[in-house]
Phi, psi and omega in degrees: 000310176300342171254012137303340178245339168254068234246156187331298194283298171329293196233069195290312189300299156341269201306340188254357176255342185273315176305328195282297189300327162317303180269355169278342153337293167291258151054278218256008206278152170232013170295172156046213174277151189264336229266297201306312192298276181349293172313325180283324174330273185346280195279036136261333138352292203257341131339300189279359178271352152312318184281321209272075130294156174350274190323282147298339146249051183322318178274355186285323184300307190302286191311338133343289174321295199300301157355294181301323192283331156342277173295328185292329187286354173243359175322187169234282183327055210140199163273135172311314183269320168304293193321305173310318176286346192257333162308314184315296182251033148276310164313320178271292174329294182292341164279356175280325201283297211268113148265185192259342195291315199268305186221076175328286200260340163263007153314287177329308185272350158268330167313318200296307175263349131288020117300308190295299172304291179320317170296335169233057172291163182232341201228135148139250193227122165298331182270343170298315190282347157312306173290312189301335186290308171298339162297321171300325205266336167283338167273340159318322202256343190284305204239025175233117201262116183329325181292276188290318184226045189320299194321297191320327180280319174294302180296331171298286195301007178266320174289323180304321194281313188322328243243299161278341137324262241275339183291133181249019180259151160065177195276127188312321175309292196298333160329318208231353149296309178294350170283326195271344198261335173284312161341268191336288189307323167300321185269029171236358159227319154281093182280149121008274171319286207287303183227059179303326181298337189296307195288272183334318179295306187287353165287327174301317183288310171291353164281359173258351185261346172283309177299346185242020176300137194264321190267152182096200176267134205282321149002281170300256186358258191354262175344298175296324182280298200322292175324315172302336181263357168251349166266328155314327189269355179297013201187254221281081161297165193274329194297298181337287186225024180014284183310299183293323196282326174324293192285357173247346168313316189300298170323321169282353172290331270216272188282351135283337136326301177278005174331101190287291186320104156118182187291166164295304191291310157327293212296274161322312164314299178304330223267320182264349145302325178277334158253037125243003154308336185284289181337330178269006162250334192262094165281156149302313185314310178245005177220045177303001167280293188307296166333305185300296183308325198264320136353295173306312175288302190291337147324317174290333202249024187235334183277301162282346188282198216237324192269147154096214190240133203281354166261346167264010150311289197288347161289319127002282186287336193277272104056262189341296211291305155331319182280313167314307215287340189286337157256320188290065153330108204308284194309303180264342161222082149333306191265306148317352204246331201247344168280324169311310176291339183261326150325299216279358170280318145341267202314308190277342163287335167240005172337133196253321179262163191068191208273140179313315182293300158345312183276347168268336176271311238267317175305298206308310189309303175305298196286002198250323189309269177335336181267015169266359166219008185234074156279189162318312192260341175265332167184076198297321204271331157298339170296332187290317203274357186243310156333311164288332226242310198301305172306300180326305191278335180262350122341270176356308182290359205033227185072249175267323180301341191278352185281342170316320185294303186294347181292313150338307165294333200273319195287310165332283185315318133356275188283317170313095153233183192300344174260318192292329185241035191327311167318303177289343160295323172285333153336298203293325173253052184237317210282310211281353187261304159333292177316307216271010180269324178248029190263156190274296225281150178101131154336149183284311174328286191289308170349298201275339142333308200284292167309317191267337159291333142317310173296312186315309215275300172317323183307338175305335166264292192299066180303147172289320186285329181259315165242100196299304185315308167310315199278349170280308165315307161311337187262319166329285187341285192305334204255297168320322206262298183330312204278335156331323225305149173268304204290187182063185185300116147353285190302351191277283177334296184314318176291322161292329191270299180276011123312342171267318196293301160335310158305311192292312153329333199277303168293303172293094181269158142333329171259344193266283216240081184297326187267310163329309205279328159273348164291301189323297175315286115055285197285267173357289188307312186267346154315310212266008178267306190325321182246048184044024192270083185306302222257338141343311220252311197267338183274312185307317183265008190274321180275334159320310192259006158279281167359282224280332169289353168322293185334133187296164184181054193262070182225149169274152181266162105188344171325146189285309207322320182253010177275312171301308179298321199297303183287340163300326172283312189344305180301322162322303194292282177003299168285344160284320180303315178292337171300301124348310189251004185271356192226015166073353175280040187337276180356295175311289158358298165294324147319306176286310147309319182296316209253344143302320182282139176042033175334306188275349217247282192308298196303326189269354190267333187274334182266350195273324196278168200253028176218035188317345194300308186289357204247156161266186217245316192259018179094309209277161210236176153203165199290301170333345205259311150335290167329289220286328153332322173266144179261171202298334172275006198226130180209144213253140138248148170211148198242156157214158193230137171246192158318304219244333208189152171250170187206149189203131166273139124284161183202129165218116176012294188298331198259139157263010171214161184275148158269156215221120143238149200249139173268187166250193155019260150340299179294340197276317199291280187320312189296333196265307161349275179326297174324296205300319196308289181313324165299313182302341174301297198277338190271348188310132174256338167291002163224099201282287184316338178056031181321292200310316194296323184264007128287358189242352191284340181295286225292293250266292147023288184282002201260294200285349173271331168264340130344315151283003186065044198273321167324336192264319184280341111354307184307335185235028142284087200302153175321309214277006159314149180232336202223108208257108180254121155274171178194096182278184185211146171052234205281346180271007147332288213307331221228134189279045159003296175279356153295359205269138154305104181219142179035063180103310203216181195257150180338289185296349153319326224240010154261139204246304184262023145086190205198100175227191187239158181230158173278342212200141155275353159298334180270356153270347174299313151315343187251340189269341155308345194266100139305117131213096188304318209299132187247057210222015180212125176242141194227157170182142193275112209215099164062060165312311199281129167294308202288031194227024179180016182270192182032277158205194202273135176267014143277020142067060164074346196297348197252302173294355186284308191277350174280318157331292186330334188245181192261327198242141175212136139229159203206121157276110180284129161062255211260324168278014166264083162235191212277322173295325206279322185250330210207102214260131164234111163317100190295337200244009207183145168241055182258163160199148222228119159240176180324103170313315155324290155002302191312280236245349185274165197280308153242165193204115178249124169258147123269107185199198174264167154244154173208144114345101186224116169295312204277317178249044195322358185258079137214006147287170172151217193280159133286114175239195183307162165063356193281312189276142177264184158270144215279318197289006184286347179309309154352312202254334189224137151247002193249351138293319169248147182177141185301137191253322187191161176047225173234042146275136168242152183249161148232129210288003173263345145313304144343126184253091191266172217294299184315300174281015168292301187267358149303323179239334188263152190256024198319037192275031157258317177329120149230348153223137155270127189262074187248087146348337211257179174293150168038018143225078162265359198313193148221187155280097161238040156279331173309120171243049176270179165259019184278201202210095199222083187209184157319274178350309177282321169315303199294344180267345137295341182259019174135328174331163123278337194223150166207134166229110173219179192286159174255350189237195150281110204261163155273143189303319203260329186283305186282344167254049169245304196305309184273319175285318170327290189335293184304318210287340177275326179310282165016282195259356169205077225282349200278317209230146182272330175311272155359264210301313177299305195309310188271015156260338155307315191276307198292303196300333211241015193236329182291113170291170176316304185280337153283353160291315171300294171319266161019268170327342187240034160243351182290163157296343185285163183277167194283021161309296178330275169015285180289308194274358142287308175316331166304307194317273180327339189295287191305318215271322183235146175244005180266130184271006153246042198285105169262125198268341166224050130347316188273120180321326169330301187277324191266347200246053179271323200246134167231187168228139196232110191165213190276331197106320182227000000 
């Protein structure tokens, strides 16, 4: 309104003092976009210096300047460093002007802010640009009278202590002492009353200089900047002062992290409720610097917490720092650019989803970036700080890499030393005791040597009262190179390594640091088994794996995520079991496999169900509960693989202990031989067809029955058994176990009432709760694929043959076996829909391909219709489209995979899934956890009770003989599933040409089928006693894995 009246030409000095006051308007505005405010600031700035000079408005003019010199220290807009330079000099334009003589106070305040551009200046030498600022602020102070300009004086000594925070010159103690005594000073004319907003920045400024304080208790610091930052907030409310309140949230955030005083897991958590409170004021849009910074922070502090499930903590934090990055920029925050990157190389160092080795270039990658703007000489103690992170991540890869590692550290240590950076010196040989506790290269002796004078030396900084976390992490360290150590007395040793462990132990308690304190335990636990202190070893790992069942684990299984944790603990279990069978507590033992094998998997089964009321709470099992589960005809085997050896249990009603047989060595050795041979066998791509792998499957068989003993272990199976439950471990999933040659005649023979498998005897205590009589509604999936019904339908009739049978069927056929079609998912919503039928049925049959994926077992699963692509999108998506066989590519959101199994379906009518199909029975065996993670586990989570599926690639014409004979047995024996697959087993591999032919015109298929089987056999054999699936190849591919009945 006022420059309707005070116009350019009329009233230029009017206009050009209006123009100034306009922009500092805008300047400080909080309406609308701030980047956008900020520019009209400017170009009202530079409107009024049209008007306005040196000469004739000299002081209007300078300040004007000053004014400019402002909006540039806050732009958004442009380059970050060119803005600072064009603040410098402006700021200086007005000091040709402004004397302290002439113009007392606003002299003061453009020195006070060209001291502020400089300190946070980006283009010269940092620590240079730093002294010019303190210089400034001093020259200030020199001739600024306490009396005559207290505010001006309050605000210089305030910018000074900003000023000495930030110095990278002189010693860091004395730095942040003269920052704290300058606040302090600063606070004796901004009072609370008298200048609260003033009072309120320097309470702020002085909580950060207490949080990074060298001198006192480090605690204590923590504790005094939180108060400080709280007395800040007492006046910077989010209504009030958005921008400040935003910046001391973040800051309090900051310091609760590093909290020593109160729980951990609190402590953090608040740390990430205060950024993101800072986040709801701090946009990209309008605050991108800050947004980046708090971004950044809140990465760390999702990298460290403790509540919630640990790999999406860290995705969490990889998602921030990635988000920082998009503003922290090589070209405008350099030095910010490089602190981000080496967070996010952390965050990729302990990364739990995705492939390791990846997650390891990508760390390498992250800590190597920074060291192209982080030299020696420009910004030595961060060069320093990328050096150490870089040995951590090359380390890691061991070999050749740790001497890189140790080189890395030795280059640190160069700036790091102990008085100027101590904390990082001690860090830095905490890290360098870790290379040399696991380096190859050097005597082992002298390393470990090596070591524990490194762990030693940090410890002189790393005090339990000043850095808690650390001196426990470290004394964990110092206690692994002791239980190491060659020289010196054992016992001696033994004794130091459990004294460190012990120290450490004082601080990782269970509630504060849950994942610290069972690794710490762990360690402990494997000291007193090494040195046969047996019943040591069983109470130590006995408090290990309560902490580690503790742990949050709130994941579906098969996610790697929870695939990873599994295998990080195992060796825990393990090890209690060998302890357990070292003190004679066979029960235990088995109690103890129970409660490792398929953990996560038993946990979703137990929450899945539709009676949790009946369920126990923890899961948990004892061996009695076992016995009396099995009836006196029925008896379980089970295997486990140790280090050195395997061992298979029996277990039967009658025995109050399991029978134990131990293999040696040797035998451990042939089973891993034999494995690698048979996979390398069945996966050889230069035989697509697996010619070599299905002929050789008879001999490899008989290889693998004396390899396991099974005759011998068969021996301590009482007579009157009928009924065989297997429950294999790790890779012995993959093998057709009840196929093995024994006495004569094969495994599944010598049982009268079949032989079948479980992952777990817990996931059958769980599957036994589950009523389901009704056998009377059928749903199925039949030749989705044109190549499964092009010529003719290659289940030869086997699915209309088996559909008779029930009263209610539905059967998607060909091109309507698609994916919307059993499984409707919303994008937009989070409902989903199945098939209704789906639903309510009893049985649920595919006939389709199947696939395998070893490396991403929740990405197995069907082929269904509409699923194959053109080959080149692999190109474009590989972790959505990917080769399955041949030279087909799927796309796997076509596809009915592990993942949307146990996402979306709901079976709770189901008592058997039928997968017709290729591989899938597969498991993950690549793990080396005890979960059970394949197709099998999906459907039986999603309500199934029974899954009967493949270990191979199977035949067409073998598998639809195989599946009507099955049904046809169901039929006639509807109790037990187990049965009927055993004696259509025994039928496919046991029948000539000529009882097939006979077969055939009494089967259910129609009489197309019929004739045209009879061709089949006609063309294909010509001797008519001929057993044509004679080889395990045809018959013993499909098991049941479930109650059995």
């Amino acid at each position: 309104a006022a420059l309707e009246v005070r116009t350019k030409s009329d009233f230029p000095e009017q206009w050009a003092s209006t123009q100034n006051n306009l922009g500092n308007a805008y300047l400080y505005r909080i309406s609308g976009n701030r980047a956008e405010n900020i520019e009209l600031a400017i170009a009202t700035c530079k409107k009024a210096l049209e008007v306005l000079n040196p000469t004739a408005f000299a002081e209007q003019w300078a300040m004007t300047q000053n004014n400019l010199g402002n909006a540039y220290s806050d732009r958004i807009l442009g380059e970050r460093t060119d803005n600072i330079e064009l603040a410098i000099a402006t700021y200086k334009k007005a000091l040709e002007v402004l004397n302290f003589t002439a113009f007392g106070e606003q002299w003061a305040t453009t020195q006070n802010n060209l001291g502020n551009a400089y300190l946070y200046r980006i283009s010269g030498n940092r620590a240079e640009n730093i002294e010019l600022a303190i210089a400034i602020y001093k020259e200030v102070l020199k001739v600024l009278n306490f009396t005559a300009f207290p505010e001006q004086w309050a605000t210089t000594q305030n910018n000074l202590g900003n000023a000495y925070t930030e110095r990278i010159l002189g010693d860091t103690d004395d730095n942040l002492e003269s920052a704290i005594a300058a606040y302090k000073a600063a606070l004796e004319i901004r009072t609370k009353s008298g200048f609260p907003i003033s009072w309120a920045t320097t309470q702020n400024n002085l909580g950060i200089a207490y949080l990074y304080r060298i001198s006192g208790e480090r605690g204590e610091n923590i504790e005094l900047a939180i108060a400080a930052y709280k007395a800040a907030l007492e006046i910077r409310t989010k209504s009030a002062f958005p921008i400040n309140w935003a910046t001391t949230q973040n800051n309090l955030g900051i310091a609760y992290l590093y909290r020593i005083s109160g729980e951990r897991g609190e402590n953090i958590e608040s740390a990430i409720a205060a950024y993101k409170a800072a986040l709801e004021v701090y946009t990209k849009r309008d605050f991108c610097e800050q947004w980046a910074t708090t971004q950044n922070n809140l990465g760390i502090a999702y990298t460290e917490r403790i509540s919630g499930e640990r790999g999406e903590n860290l995705e969490k934090a990889i998602a921030a720092y990635k988000a920082a990055l998009k503003v922290r920029t090589k070209s405008d925050f350099p030095e910010q650019w490089a602190s981000t990157q080496n967070n996010l190389g952390n965050a990729y160092l302990y990364r739990i989803l995705g492939e390791r080795g990846e997650n390891q270039e990508k760390a390498i990658a992250a800590y190597s970036a920074p060291l192209e703007i982080r030299t020696n000489n420009a910004f030595a103690i961060n060069w320093t700080t990328t050096q150490n992170n870089l040995g951590i991540r090359i380390s890691k890869k061991l070999g050749k890499n740790l001497e890189k590692a140790i080189a890395a550290y030795k280059a640190a240590l160069e700036v790091r030393t102990k008085s100027d950076f101590p904390e990082q010196w001690a860090s830095t040989q905490n890290n360098l005791g870790n290379a040399y506790l696991y380096r190859i290269s050097g005597e082992r002796a002298d390393n470990i040597e090596l070591a524990i004078a490194a762990y030693s030396a940090a410890l002189e900084v790393l005090t339990r009262s000043t850095f808690p976390v650390d001196w426990a992490d470290t004394q964990n360290n110092l206690g692994n190179a002791y239980r190491n150590r060659i020289l010196g007395k054992r016992g001696e040793n033994i004794k130091l390594a459990i004294s460190a462990y012990k120290a450490a132990l004082e601080v990782l308690t269970p509630s504060d640091f849950p994942q610290n304190h069972a690794e710490t335990v762990l360690n402990l636990g494997r000291l007193y088994q090494d040195e046969k202190q047996f019943y040591s070893a069983y109470n130590t790992f006995f408090a290990a794996i309560e902490t580690v069942e503790a742990l949050p684990g709130e994941i579906v299984s098969g996610e790697e995520v929870k695939r990873k944790q599994a295998e990080q603990w195992n060796q825990l279990y393990r090890r209690m079991i060998e302890v357990c069978l070292k003190l004679k507590k066979d029960t235990e033992a088995i109690e103890y496999i129970e409660r490792s094998k398929t953990r996560n998997l038993v946990e979703l089964l137990i929450k899945a169900s539709t009676s949790p009321e009946n369920l126990p709470l923890d899961g948990s099992i004892n061996f009695e509960e076992i016995k009396n589960f099995l009836d006196n005809k029925t008896a379980i085997i089970k295997w486990y693989i140790f280090d050195n050896c395997f061992r298979t249990f029996i277990i039967t009603h009658d025995n109050n202990n399991p029978r134990i047989w131990h293999s040696t060595r040797q035998d451990l050795d042939d089973l891993i031989n034999w494995t690698n041979n048979y996979l390398n066998d069945y996966y050889n791509p230069e035989d697509r067809d697996k010619i070599q792998w299905r002929e050789q499957l008879g001999e490899r068989l008989e290889q693998l029955a004396e390899i396991l003993h099974i005759d011998e272990i068969l021996d301590q199976v009482p007579e009157q058994c009928q009924r065989l439950i297997l429950i294999p471990h790790r890779y012995l999933h993959l093998f057709p176990l009840h196929a093995l040659p024994a006495r004569q005649r094969y495994l599944i023979d010598l049982f009268n009432n079949g032989v079948g498998y479980a992952p777990s005897y817990r996931i059958l205590r769980e599957l036994e709760r589950r009523q389901r009589s009704d056998f009377q509604s059928f749903f199925a999936i039949q030749n989705p694929t044109e190549d499964l019904y092009q010529d003719y339908e290659k289940d030869l009739g086997a699915v209309a043959a088996i559909k008779k049978q029930f009263t209610q069927r539905q059967i998607l056929k060909q091109d309507k076996a698609n994916k919307s079609a059993i499984v409707c998912v919303d994008e937009n919503s989070p409902n989903v829909t199945l098939h209704p039928e789906l639903v309510t049925a009893n049985c649920v049959f595919f006939f389709c391909h199947g696939y395998f994926k070893s490396d991403y077992p929740e990405d197995s699963g069907l082929l269904l219709a509409d699923c194959f692509v053109d080959s080149e999108l692999v190109q474009v998506d590989s972790k959505r489209y990917m080769h399955v066989f041949e030279d087909k590519v799927v796309d796997l959101t076509k596809c009915l995979t592990l993942k949307d199994i146990i996402t979306h379906f709901q079976l709770e009518n189901c008592r058997l899934v039928t997968l017709s199909a290729c591989e899938t029975g597969l498991t993950d065996f690549t793990s080396t956890s005890d979960e059970y993670i394949g197709l099998p586990s999906g459907f039986l989570l999603a309500g199934s009770t029974n899954v009967v599926s493949s270990l191979w690639t199977v035949s067409a014409t073998a598998t639809a003989l195989l599946m009507i004979k099955f049904y046809a047995e169901l039929k006639q024996q509807q109790n037990n599933i187990v049965l009927a697959l055993k004696t259509a087993q025994c039928w496919l591999r046991d029948t000539t040409v000529e009882d097939f032919q006979n077969w055939l015109n009494n089967s259910s298929l129609s009489l197309v089928w019929q004739v045209e089987l009879n061709k089949y056999f006609a063309n294909n054999y010509q001797n008519a006693s001929t057993k044509p699936f004679e080889s395990p190849f045809y018959w013993a591919a499909f098991c049941t894995i479930g109650k059995g009945v």
